[in-house]
SERO-4910 file (N, C-alpha, C, O; in steps of 0.05 Angstrom, whole numbers):
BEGIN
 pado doro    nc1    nc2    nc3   cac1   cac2   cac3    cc1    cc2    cc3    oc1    oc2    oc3
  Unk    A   -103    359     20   -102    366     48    -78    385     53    -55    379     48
  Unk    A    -89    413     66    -54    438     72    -41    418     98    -52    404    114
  Unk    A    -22    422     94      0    411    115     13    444    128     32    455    116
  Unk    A      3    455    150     26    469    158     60    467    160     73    451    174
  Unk    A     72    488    140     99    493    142    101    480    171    102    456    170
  Unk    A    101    492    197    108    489    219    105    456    237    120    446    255
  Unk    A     82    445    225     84    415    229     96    403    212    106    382    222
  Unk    A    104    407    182    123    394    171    142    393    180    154    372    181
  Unk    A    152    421    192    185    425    203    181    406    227    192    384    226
  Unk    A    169    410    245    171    395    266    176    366    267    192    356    282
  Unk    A    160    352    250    156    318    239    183    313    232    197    297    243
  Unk    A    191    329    211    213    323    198    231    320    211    247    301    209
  Unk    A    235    349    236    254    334    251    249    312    271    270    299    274
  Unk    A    232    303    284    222    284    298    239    254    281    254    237    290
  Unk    A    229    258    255    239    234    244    264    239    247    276    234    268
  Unk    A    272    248    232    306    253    220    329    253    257    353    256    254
  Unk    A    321    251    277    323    242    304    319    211    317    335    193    324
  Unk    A    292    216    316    282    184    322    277    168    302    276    144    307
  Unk    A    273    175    283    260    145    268    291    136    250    301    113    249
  Unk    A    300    161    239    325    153    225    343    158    226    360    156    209
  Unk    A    346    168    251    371    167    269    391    179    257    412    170    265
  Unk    A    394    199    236    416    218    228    420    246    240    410    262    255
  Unk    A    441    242    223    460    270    238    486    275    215    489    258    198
  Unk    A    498    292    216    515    308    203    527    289    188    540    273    202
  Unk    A    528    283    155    549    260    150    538    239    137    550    226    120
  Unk    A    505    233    150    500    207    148    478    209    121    469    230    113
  Unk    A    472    177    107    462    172     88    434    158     92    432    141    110
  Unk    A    412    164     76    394    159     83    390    144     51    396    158     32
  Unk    A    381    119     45    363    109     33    341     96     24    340     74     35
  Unk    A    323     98     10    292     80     19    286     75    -13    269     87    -26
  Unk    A    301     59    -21    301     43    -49    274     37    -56    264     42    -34
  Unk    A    258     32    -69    227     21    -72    205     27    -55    183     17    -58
  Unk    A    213     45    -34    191     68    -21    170     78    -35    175     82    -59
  Unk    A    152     81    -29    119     96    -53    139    128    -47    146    137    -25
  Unk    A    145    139    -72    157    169    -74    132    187    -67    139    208    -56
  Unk    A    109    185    -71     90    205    -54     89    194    -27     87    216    -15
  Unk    A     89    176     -8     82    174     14    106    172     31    103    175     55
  Unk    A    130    169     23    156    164     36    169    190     33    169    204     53
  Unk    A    182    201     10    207    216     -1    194    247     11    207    256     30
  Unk    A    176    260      4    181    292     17    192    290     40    215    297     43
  Unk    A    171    277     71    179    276     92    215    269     99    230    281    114
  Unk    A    219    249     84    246    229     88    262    257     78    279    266     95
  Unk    A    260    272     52    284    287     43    286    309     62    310    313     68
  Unk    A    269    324     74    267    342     87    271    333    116    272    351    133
  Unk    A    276    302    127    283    297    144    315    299    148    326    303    170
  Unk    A    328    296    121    342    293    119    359    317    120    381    321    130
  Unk    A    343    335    105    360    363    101    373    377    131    395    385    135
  Unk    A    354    376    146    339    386    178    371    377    191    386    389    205
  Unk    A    372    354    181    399    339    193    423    330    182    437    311    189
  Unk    A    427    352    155    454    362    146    466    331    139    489    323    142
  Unk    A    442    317    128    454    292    123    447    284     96    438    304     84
  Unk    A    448    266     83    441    263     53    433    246     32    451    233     22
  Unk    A    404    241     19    389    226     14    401    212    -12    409    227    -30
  Unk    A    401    190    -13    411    176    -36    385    166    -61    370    146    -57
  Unk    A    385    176    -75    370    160    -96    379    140   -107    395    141   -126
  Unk    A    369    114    -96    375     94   -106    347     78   -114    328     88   -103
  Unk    A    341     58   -130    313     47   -137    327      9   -140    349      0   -148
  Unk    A    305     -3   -130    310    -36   -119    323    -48   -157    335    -70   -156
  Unk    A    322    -36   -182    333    -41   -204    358    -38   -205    375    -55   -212
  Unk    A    360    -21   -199    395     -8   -198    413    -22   -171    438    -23   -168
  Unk    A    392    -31   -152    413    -49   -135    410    -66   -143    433    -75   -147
  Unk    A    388    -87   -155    396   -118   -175    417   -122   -189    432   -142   -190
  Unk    A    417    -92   -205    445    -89   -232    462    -90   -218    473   -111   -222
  Unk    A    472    -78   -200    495    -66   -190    489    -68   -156    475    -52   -144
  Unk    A    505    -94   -141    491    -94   -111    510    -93   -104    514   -105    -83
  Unk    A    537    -76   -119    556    -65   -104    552    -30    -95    564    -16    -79
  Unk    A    533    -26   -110    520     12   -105    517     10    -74    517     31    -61
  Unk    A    514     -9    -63    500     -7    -34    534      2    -21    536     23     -9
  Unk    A    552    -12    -23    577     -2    -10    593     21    -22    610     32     -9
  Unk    A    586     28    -46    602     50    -51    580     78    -42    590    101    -44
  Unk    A    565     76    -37    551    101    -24    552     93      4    548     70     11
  Unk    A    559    118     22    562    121     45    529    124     62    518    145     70
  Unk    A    521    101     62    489     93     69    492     79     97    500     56    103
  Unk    A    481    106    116    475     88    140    450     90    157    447     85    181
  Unk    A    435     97    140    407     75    143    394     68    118    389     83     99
  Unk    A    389     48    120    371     34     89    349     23     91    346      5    107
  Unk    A    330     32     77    297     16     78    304      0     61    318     -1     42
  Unk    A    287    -17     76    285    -43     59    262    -51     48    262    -71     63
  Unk    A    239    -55     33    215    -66     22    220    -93     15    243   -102     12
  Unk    A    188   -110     12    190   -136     13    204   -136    -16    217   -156    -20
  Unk    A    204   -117    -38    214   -130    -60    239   -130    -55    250   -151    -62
  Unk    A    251   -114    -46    283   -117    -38    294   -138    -24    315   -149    -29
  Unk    A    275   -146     -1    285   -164     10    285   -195     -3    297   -214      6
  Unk    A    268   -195    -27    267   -219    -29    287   -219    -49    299   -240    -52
  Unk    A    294   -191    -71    328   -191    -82    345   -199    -66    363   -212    -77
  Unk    A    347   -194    -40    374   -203    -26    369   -220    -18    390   -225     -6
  Unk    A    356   -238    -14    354   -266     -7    362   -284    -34    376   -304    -33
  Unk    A    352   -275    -56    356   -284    -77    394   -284    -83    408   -304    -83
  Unk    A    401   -259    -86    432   -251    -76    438   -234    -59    438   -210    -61
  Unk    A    443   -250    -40    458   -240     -9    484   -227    -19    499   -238    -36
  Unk    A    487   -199     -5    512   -185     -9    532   -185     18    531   -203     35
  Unk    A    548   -163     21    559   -161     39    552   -142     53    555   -120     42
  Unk    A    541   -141     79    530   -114     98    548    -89     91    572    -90     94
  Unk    A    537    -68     82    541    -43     76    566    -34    100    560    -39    124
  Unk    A    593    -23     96    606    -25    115    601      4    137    616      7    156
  Unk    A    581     23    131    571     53    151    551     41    150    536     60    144
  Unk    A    534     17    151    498     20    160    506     13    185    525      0    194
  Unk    A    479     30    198    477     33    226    458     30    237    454     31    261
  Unk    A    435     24    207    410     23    220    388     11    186    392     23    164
  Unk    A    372     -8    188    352    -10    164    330     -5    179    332     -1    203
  Unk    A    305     -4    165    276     13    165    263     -9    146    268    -15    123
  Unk    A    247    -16    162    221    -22    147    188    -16    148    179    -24    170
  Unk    A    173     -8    134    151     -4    141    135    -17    136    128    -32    117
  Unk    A    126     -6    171    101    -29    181     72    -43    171     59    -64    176
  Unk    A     67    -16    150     44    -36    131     51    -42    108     35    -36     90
  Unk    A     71    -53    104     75    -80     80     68   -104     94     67   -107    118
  Unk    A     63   -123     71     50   -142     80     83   -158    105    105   -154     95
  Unk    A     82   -167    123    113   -186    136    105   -219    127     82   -228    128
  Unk    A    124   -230    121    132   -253    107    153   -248    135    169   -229    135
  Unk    A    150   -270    161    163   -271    181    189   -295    167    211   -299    177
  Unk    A    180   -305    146    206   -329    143    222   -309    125    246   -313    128
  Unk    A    218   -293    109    230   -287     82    247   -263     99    272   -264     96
  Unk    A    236   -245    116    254   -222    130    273   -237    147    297   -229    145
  Unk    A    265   -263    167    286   -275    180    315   -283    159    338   -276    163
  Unk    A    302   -300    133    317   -303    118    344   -276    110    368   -275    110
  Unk    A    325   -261    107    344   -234     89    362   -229    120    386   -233    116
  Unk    A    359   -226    134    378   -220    158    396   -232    158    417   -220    153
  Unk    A    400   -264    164    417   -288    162    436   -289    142    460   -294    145
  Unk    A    424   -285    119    439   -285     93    454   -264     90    478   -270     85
  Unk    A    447   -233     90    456   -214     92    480   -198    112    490   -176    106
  Unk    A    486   -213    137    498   -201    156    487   -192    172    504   -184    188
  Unk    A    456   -183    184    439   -165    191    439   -166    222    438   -149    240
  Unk    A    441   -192    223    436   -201    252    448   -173    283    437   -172    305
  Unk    A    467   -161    276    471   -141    293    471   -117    287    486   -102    300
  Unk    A    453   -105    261    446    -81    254    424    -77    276    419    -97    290
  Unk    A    411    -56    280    380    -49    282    369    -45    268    378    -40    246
  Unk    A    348    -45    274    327    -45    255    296    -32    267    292    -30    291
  Unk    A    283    -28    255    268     -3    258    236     -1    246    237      6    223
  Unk    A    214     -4    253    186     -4    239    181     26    237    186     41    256
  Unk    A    171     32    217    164     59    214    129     62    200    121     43    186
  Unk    A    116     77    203     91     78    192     87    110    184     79    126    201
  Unk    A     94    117    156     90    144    151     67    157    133     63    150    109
  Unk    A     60    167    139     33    187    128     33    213    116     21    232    128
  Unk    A     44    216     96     49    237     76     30    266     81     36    289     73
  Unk    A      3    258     95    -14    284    101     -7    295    125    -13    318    132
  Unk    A      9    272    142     15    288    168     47    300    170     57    314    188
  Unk    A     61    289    146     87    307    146    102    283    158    120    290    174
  Unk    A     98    258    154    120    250    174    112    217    187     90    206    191
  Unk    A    133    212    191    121    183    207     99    195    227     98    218    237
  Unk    A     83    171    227     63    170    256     69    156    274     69    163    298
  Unk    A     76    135    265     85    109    279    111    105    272    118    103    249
  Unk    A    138    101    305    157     78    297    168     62    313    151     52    327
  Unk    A    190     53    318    190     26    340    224     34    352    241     49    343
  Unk    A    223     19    374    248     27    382    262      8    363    252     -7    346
  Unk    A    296     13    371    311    -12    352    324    -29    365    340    -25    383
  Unk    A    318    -52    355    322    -78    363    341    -94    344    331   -105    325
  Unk    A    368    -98    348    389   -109    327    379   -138    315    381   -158    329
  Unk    A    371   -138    293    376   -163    278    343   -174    289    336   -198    289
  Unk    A    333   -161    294    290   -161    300    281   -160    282    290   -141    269
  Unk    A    255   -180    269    239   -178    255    216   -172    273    211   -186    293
  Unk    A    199   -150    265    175   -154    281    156   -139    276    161   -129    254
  Unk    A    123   -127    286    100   -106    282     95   -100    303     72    -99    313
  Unk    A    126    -91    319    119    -77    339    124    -41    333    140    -30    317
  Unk    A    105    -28    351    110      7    338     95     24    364     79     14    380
  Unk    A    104     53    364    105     63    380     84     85    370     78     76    348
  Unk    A     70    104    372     67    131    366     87    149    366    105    151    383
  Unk    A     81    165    344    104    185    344    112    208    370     95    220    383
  Unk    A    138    212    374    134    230    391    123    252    391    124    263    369
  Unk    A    110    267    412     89    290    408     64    291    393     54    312    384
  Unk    A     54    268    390     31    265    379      9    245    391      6    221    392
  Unk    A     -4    268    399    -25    259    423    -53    241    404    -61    247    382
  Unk    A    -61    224    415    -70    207    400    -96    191    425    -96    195    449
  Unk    A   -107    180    415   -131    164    430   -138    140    414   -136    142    390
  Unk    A   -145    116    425   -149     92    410   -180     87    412   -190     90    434
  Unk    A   -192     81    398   -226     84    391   -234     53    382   -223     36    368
  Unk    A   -255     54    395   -268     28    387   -267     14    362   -271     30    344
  Unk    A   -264    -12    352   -263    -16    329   -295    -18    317   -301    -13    294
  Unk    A   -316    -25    337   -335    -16    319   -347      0    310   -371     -4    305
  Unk    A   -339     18    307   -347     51    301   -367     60    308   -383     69    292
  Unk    A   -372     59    334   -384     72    353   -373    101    368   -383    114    386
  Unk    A   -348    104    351   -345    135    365   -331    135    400   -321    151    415
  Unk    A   -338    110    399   -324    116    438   -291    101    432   -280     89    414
  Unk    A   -282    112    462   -256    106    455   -258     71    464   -278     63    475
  Unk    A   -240     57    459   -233     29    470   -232     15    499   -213     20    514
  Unk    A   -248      0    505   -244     -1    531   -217    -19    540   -208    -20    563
  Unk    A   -206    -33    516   -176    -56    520   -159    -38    519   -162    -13    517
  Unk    A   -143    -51    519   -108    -44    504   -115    -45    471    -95    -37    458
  Unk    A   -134    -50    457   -134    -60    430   -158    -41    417   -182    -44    419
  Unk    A   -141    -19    399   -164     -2    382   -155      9    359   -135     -1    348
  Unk    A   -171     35    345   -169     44    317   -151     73    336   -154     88    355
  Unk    A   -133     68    314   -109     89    325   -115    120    309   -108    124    286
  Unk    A   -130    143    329   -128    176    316   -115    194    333   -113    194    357
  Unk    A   -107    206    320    -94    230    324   -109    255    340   -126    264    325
  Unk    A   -109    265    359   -130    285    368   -112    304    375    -89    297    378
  Unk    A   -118    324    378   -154    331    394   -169    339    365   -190    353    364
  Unk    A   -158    329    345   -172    339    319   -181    320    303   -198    321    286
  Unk    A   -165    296    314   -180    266    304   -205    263    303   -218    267    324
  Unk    A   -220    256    275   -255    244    285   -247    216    271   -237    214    249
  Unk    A   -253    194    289   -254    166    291   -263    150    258   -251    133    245
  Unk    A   -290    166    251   -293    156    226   -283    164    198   -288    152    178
  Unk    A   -265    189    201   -248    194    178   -217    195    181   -204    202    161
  Unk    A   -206    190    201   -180    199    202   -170    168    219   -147    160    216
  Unk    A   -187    154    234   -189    117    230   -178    102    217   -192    101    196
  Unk    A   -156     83    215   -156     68    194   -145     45    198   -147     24    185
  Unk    A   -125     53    227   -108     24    223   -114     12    252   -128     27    264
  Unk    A   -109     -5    263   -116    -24    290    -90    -23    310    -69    -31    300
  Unk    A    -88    -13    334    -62    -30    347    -70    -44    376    -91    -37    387
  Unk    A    -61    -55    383    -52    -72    407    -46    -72    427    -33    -93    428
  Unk    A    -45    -64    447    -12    -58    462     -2    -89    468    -14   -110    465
  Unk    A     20    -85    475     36    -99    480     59    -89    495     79    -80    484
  Unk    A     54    -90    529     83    -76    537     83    -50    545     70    -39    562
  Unk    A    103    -42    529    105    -15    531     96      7    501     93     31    497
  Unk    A     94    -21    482     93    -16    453     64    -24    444     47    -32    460
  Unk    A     59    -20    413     41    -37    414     43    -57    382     58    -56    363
  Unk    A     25    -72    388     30    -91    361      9    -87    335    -14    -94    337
  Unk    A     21    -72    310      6    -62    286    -11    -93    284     -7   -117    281
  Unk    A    -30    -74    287    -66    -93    273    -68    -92    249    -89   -105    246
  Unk    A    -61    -84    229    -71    -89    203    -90    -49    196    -88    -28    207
  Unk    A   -104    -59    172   -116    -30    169   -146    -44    172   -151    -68    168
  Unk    A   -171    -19    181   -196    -32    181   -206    -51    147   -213    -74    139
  Unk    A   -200    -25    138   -205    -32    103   -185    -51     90   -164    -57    101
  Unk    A   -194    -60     64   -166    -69     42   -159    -47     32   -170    -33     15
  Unk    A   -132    -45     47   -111    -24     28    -82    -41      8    -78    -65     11
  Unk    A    -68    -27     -8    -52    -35    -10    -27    -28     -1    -17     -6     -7
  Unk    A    -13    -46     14      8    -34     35      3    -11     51     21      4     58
  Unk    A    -22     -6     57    -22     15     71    -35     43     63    -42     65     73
  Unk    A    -34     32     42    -44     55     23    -73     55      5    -74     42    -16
  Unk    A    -93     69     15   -119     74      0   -111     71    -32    -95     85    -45
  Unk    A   -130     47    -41   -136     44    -72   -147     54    -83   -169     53    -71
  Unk    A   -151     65   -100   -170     92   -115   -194     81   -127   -200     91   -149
  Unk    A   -210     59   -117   -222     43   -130   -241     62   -142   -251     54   -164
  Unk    A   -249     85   -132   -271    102   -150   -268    106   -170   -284    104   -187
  Unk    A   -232    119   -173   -221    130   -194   -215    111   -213   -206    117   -236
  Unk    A   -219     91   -206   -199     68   -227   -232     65   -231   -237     89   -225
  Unk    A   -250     58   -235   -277     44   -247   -286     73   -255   -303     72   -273
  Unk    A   -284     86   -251   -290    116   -266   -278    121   -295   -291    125   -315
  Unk    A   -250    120   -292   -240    113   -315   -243     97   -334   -246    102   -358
  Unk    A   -241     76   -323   -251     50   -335   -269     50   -358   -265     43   -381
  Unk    A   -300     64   -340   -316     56   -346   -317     81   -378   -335     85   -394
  Unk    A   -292     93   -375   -283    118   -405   -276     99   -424   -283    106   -447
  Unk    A   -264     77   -424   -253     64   -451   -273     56   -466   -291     44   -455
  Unk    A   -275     59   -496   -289     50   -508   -296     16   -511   -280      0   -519
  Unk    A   -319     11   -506   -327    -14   -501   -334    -23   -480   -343    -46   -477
  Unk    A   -331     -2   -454   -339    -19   -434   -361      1   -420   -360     25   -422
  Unk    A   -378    -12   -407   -409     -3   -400   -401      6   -370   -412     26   -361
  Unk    A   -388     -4   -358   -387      2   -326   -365    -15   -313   -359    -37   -322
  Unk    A   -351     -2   -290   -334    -18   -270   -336    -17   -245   -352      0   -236
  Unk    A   -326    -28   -233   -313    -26   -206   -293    -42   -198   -283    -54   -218
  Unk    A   -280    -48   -173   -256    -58   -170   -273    -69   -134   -288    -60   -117
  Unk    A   -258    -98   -140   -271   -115   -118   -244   -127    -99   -232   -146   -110
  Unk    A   -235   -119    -77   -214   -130    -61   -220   -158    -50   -239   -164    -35
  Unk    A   -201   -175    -58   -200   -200    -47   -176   -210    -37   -153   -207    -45
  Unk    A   -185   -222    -20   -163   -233     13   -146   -258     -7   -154   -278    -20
  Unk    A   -122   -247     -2    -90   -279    -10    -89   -288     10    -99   -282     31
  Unk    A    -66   -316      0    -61   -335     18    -33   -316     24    -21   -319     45
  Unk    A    -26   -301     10      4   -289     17     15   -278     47      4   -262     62
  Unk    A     37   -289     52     46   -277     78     32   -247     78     29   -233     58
  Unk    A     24   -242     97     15   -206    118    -11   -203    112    -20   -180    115
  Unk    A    -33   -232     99    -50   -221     99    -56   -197     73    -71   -178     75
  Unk    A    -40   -204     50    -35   -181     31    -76   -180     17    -92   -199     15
  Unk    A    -77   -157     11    -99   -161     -4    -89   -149    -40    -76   -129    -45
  Unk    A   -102   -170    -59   -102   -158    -79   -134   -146    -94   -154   -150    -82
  Unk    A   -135   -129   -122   -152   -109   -123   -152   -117   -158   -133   -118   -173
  Unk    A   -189   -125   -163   -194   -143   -180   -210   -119   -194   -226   -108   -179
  Unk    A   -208   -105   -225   -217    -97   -232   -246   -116   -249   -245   -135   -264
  Unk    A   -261   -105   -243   -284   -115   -268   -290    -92   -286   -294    -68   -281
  Unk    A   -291   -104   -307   -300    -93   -328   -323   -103   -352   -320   -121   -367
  Unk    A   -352    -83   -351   -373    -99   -354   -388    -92   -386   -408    -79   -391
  Unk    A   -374   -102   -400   -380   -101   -446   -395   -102   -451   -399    -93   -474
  Unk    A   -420   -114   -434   -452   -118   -448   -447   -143   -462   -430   -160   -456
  Unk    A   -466   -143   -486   -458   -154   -510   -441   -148   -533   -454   -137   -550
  Unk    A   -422   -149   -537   -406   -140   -560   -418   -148   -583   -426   -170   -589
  Unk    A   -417   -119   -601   -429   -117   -623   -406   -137   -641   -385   -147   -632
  Unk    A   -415   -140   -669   -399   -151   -677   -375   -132   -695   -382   -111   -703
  Unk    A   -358   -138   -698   -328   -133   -697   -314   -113   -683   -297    -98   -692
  Unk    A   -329   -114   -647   -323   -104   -621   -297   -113   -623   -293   -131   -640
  Unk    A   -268   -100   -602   -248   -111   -591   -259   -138   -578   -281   -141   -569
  Unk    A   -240   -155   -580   -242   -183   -559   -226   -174   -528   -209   -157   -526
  Unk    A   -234   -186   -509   -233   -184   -478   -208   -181   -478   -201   -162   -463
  Unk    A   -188   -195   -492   -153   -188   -496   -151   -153   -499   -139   -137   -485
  Unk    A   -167   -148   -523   -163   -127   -524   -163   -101   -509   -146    -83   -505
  Unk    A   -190   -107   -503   -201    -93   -482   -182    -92   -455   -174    -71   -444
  Unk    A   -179   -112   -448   -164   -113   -421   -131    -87   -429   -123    -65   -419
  Unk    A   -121   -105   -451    -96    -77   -450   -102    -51   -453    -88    -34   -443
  Unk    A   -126    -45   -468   -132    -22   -468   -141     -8   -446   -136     16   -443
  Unk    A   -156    -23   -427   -162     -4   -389   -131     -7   -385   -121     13   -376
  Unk    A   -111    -33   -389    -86    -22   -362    -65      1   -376    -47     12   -365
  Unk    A    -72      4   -401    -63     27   -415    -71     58   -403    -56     75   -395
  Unk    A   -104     57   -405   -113     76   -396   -103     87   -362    -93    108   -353
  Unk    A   -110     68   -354    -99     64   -322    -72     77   -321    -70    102   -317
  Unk    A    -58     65   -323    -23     72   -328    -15     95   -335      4    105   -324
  Unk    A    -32    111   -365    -27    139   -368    -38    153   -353    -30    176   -353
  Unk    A    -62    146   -334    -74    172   -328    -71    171   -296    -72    192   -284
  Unk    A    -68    146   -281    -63    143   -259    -30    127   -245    -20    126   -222
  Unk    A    -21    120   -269     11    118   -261     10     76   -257    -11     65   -253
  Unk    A     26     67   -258     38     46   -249     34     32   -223     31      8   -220
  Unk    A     34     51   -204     28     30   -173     -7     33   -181    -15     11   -173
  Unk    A    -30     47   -191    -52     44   -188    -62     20   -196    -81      8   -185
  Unk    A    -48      9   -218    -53    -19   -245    -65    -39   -221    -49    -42   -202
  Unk    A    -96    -54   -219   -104    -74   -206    -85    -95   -209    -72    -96   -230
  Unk    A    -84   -109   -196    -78   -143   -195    -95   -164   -211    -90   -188   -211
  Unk    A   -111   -153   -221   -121   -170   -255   -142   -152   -259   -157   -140   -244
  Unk    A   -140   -153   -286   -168   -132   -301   -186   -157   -316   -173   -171   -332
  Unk    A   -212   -164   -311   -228   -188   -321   -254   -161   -342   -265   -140   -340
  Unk    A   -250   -177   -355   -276   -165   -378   -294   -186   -381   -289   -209   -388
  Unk    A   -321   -174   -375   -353   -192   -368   -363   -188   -396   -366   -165   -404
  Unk    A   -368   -202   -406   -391   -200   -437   -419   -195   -414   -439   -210   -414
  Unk    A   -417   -176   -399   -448   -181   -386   -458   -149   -375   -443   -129   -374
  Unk    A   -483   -149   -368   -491   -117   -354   -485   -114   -321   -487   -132   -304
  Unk    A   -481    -94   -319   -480    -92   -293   -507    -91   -272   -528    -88   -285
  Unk    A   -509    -91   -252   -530    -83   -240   -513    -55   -229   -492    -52   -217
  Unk    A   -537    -31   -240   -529     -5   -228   -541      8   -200   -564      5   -194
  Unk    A   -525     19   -188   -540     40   -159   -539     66   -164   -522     82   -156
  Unk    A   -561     71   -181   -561    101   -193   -537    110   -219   -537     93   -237
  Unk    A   -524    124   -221   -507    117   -244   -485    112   -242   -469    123   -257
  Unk    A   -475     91   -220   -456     78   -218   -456     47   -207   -474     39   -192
  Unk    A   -432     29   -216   -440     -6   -215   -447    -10   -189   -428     -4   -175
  Unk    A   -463    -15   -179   -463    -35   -150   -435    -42   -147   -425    -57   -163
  Unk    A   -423    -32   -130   -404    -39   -123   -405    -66    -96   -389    -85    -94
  Unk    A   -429    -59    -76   -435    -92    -55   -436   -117    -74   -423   -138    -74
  Unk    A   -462   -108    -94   -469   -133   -113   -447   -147   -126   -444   -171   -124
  Unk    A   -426   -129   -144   -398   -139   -146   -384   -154   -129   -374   -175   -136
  Unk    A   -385   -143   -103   -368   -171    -90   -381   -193    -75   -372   -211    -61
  Unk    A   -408   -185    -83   -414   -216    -79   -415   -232    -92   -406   -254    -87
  Unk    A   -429   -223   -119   -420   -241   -137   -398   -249   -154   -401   -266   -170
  Unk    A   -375   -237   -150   -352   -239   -153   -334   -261   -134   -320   -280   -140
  Unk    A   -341   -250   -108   -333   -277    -84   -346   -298    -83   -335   -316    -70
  Unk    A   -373   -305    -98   -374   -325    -93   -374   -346   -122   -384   -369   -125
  Unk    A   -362   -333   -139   -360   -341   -165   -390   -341   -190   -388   -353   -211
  Unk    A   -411   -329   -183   -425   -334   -188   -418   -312   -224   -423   -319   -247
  Unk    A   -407   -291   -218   -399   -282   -248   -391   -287   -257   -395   -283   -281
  Unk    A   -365   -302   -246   -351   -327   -274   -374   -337   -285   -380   -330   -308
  Unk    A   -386   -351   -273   -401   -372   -284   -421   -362   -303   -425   -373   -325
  Unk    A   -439   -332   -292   -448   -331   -314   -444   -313   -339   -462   -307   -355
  Unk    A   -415   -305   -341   -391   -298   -363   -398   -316   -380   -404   -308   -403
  Unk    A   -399   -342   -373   -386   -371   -382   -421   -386   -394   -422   -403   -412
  Unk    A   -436   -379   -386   -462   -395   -382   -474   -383   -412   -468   -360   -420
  Unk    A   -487   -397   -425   -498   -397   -448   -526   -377   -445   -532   -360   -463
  Unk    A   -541   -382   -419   -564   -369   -424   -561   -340   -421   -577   -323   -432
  Unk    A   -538   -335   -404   -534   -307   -389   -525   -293   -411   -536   -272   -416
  Unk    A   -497   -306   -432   -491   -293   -456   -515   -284   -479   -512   -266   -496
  Unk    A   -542   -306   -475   -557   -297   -490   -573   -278   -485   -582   -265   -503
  Unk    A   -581   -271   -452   -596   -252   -444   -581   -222   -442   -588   -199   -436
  Unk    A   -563   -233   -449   -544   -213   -445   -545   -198   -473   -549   -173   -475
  Unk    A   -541   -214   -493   -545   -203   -520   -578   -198   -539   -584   -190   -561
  Unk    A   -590   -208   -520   -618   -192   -516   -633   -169   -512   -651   -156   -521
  Unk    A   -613   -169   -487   -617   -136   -469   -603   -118   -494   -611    -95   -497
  Unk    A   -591   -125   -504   -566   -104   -520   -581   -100   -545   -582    -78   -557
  Unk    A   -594   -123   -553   -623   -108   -573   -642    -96   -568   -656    -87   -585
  Unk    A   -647    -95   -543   -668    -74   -538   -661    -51   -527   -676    -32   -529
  Unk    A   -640    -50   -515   -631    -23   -508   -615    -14   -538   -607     10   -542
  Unk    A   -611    -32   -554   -600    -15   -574   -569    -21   -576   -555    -14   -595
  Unk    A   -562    -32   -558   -525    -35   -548   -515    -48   -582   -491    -53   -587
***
């Protein structure tokens, strides 16, 4: 997607004003931020305002959680993995923060962020919800600041005219306070759609996204069972999202992977499995890796030349592919089919 030069500049400064509140002097960090969806906007927010971005990563503050005071950091994102390092070891409040950031689609763990505040000193910092979108140059969403607030409250960005649309995709706008948040006059509802808000107030309160994303972020599920389905030994994939008990409502992202019958002296499912998060990892990076890779001794049902991806999660949700992974007759029909097709 082109991003005009001229809306980048603009966003950037929008943020580097309102969302992160710098100016001449000041330090900006966002430790464990996604570096495609956070860092262009943030550095260029930063430049705009003669202020200066710290690379720091949530490792290097574990090692060393004195790095936070010897850099002149006054605003700091925080992510749930960070926060649950500092809860783990509470430091001493950074002596120039002026302000932390967190963004609004991570999953909130309302006890674990109260926690990190208490423990940390936080209680009379502000603090700040941000929701940024790497195609639009810039936060979309952020919240006013509220000292020592945990919350999913958020604003629209300034100068960005926007309309709230029905959630059932019917194309009309919302008749509540409560809809699918686009961007117009260039917004269309069914592609540029994604997340829910609320109002509340003057503000409104983040709904979640329509889809399972992760943190916010579209899973490549095409791309990951595409690949997949490249490693030797495996017949077909897809990737099936299923709902945790985890604080925010987190969803995790279940690869299947479907072997047929394995011939004999095939890799075993061990094998196989390291070999897709191998594949995965070199060719799509580290944050793509599912939340478990399962290998089926079984066939897929296909929709033209790719897995059923509906049929996957149903039979996946309702356990019925464990079972017949596991089931004697299915392993045999399974290694039946594979003699007659030849597998």
């Amino acid at each position: 997607m082109d991003l005009p030069a001229g809306a980048a500049w603009q966003r950037a400064l929008h943020d580097a004003v309102l969302a992160y509140r710098l100016g001449p002097g000041d330090a900006l960090a966002l430790p464990g931020f996604h570096p495609q969806q956070h860092h262009p906007a943030a550095i260029l927010a930063t430049l705009l305002a003669g202020a200066t971005f710290v690379e720091l990563t949530p490792a290097d503050i574990a090692a060393r959680p004195g790095l936070l005071d010897e850099q002149p950091i006054t605003t700091l994102g925080i992510t749930p993995g960070l926060c649950e390092a500092l809860r783990k070891a509470p430091i001493a409040r950074p002596p120039k923060l002026r302000q932390w950031v967190r963004s609004v689609d991570e999953p909130l763990d309302w006890v674990a962020w109260n926690e990190l505040v208490k423990k940390n000193d936080l209680a009379s910092v502000p603090s700040t919800n941000l929701l940024v979108d790497a195609a639009a140059g810039g936060a979309v969403l952020f919240s006013t600041r509220r000292p020592g607030s945990v919350q999913a409250l958020a604003l629209p960005a300034a100068g960005q005219p926007y309309t709230l649309f029905d959630a059932t995709g019917s194309g009309e706008p919302a008749a509540g306070g409560a809809g699918v948040f686009v961007p117009t006059p260039a917004g269309d509802p069914k592609k540029d759609g994604w997340f829910v808000l609320a109002r509340r107030g003057t503000e409104f309160l983040w709904g979640g996204t329509l889809a399972p994303r992760r943190a916010g972020r579209a899973f490549p599920a095409a791309e990951l069972a595409e690949r997949a389905a490249e490693v030797p030994g495996i017949l077909g994939a897809c990737v099936v999202p299923i709902p945790t008990a985890d604080p925010g409502g987190r969803w995790a992202f279940v690869l299947l992977a479907f072997a047929g019958a394995p011939p004999d002296g095939a890799p075993a499912n061990a094998a196989l499995s390291d070999a897709l998060a191998d594949a995965i990892r070199e060719d799509l990076g580290d944050d793509f890796l599912p939340d478990r890779v399962t290998v089926l001794p079984l066939y897929p049902r296909m929709q033209g030349r790719k897995v059923d991806a509906a049929w996957c999660q149903r039979q996946y949700s309702s356990g019925f592919l464990a079972a017949k992974a596991q089931h004697p007759v299915f392993r045999r029909l399974a290694g039946l089919r594979g003699l007659v097709l030849g597998a």
